[in-house]
C-alpha positions, 0 to 999 in steps of 0.5 A: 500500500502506499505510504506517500501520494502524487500531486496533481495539476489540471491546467486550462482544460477544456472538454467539448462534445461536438458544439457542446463545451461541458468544461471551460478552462478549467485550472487546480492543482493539489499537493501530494497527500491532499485531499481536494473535492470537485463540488457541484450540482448535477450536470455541472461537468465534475464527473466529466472532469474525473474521467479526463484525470483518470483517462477514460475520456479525450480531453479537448484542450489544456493539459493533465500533470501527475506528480509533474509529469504531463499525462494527458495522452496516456492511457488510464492504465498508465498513470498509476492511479486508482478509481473507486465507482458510485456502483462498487464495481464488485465482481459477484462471482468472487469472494471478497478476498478474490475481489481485493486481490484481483489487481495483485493477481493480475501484477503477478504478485508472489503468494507470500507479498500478495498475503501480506498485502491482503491482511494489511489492508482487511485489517484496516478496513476491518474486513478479516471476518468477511473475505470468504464472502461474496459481495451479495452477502455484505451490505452496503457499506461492507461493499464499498468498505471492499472497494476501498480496500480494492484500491487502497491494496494496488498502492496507487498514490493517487485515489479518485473517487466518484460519488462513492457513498451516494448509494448508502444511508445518511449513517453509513455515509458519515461513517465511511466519509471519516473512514476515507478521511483517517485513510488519507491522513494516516496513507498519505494517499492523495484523494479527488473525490467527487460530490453533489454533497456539501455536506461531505465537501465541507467535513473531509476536504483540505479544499473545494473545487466548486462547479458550476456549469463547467466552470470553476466558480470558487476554490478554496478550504471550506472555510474560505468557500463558507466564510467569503463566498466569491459569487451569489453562486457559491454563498447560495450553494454552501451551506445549510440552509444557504445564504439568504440574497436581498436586493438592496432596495428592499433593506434599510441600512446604515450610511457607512457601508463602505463599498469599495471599486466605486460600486453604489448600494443600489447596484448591490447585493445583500448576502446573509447567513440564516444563522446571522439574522436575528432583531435589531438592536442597535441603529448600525444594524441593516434590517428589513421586514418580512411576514413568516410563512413557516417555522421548523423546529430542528431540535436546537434552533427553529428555521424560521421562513419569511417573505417580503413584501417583494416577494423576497424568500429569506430563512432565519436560523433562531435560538431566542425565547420567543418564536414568532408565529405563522402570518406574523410580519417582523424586522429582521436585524443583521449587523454589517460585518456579516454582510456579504456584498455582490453586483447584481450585474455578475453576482460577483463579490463587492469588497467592503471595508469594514 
């Protein structure tokens, strides 16, 4: 298995199928070791962009490096990378211990060296008990468990993987994300992982490659795509739920708003977390009114939905005392340096002095 992982470098890529461009200079790059999430809504290209990595389709344009070297004209079988598939891709016929050590028997690895492999990598995957198995007899997080393992025994440096825990319950998928993660970390493998989830994007990556209809709309750590969103696209993809976005017109705000690049409030945006509604309480605090339409109760905070009366959705996250009711009209307060500021030309982000 592999005790260190190759870097990565994906330079102005461009994949087109006839008229049709699904990816658009795409440019990222990962260190060895890393750990990197290709994020996005369905068709927005991220699954594209993981089979022009590993080979299995032509890209149109710009180049692919792994560890350095240029791979772009290589077969997939050339670039000492593993895949690990949404379906498992388990052989039926085979017991899971067949199943693991396909790709070593296939090498031609001697007896001895292969079982010693094959026991390292059961005993990190916890798989001892259920090598004598066929996958039909597992569940399945105990398939995708074996086809970790699959790849983690060839010892590829390089891992990616395609929406590998979509098919499993919302434990299962917890559970096997902080497995892939402690995997990462104690291997050094380097790890793409694709998903629509930003629930697994934000808990298991060092950074997000955002996606959005084949572009690169933001990267960087989570914390950087949570706490300064790049575009109206970005705030209101990350988090849950996502960034409230007001019209200017609709808010009463303070004269000092300091926006920079010469923008005016009017040309503007606002984005708010729910979390960081609450009433006003001081005359610097943006507000604006809106008419409760539901709450949800979710065990520490209630989700409070409202509308304004431009027909404005907004959602507060609340811990207070006293919940407002259906059909109540309320000002909601903010304070400015938890205004996020984007033009309404390009949804772009406005920076602004704070």
């Amino acid at each position: 298995m592999s005790k260190s992982g190759a870097s990565l470098e994906v330079r102005n890529l461009h994949k087109s199928w006839g008229q049709v461009e699904v990816l658009k200079a795409v440019d990222f790059d990962i260190n060895a070791g890393g750990f990197l999430t290709l994020l996005g809504p369905s068709g927005c290209g991220k699954s594209t962009l993981l089979r022009l990595i590993c080979g299995l389709d032509e890209v149109s344009g710009g180049e692919i490096l792994i560890d350095g070297q240029v791979v772009t004209g290589k077969a997939a079988a050339e670039r000492n990378l593993g895949m690990v598939f949404q379906n498992y891709a388990l052989f039926p016929h085979m017991t899971i211990e067949e199943n693991i050590a396909y790709g070593l028997k296939i090498r031609k690895v001697p007896t001895a060296e292969k079982k010693k492999q094959l026991d390292r990598v059961a005993d990190l995957m916890a798989l001892g008990p259920l090598l004598n198995r066929r996958p039909g007899q597992l569940s399945g997080g105990q398939q995708q468990r074996v086809a970790l393992a699959r790849v983690l025994v060839s010892g590829r440096p390089l891992v990616l993987m395609d929406e590998p825990l979509s098919n499993l319950d919302a434990k299962l998928r917890v559970e096997i994300r902080s497995e892939i993660r402690s995997l990462n970390k104690k291997l050094g493998i380097t790890i793409v992982y694709v998903t629509h989830d930003q629930s697994e994007a934000l808990s298991m990556s060092d950074r997000i490659v955002l996606m959005n209809a084949g572009e690169v709309a933001q990267i960087g750590t989570p914390e950087e795509l949570y706490e300064r969103p790049a575009n109206t696209f970005s705030a209101t993809f990350i988090g849950t739920p996502p960034t409230n976005i007001i019209d200017s017109s609709e808010v009463e705000y303070p004269a000092d708003l300091n926006i920079a690049g010469g923008h005016d409030v009017k040309d503007c945006l606002f984005g708010i977390r729910p979390e960081c509604i609450g009433f006003p309480t001081t005359d610097k605090n943006l507000r604006v009114k809106a008419r409760v339409k539901s709450v949800e109760y979710e065990g520490k905070v209630f989700l409070i939905h409202l509308e304004t009366a431009a027909g404005t959705s907004i959602v507060q996250s609340y811990s207070g005392p006293s919940v407002p009711q259906y059909g109540e009209e309320v000002t909601l307060g903010w304070a400015r340096e938890h205004t996020h500021m984007f033009s309404k030309k390009d949804g772009r982000v406005i920076t602004v002095s704070r």
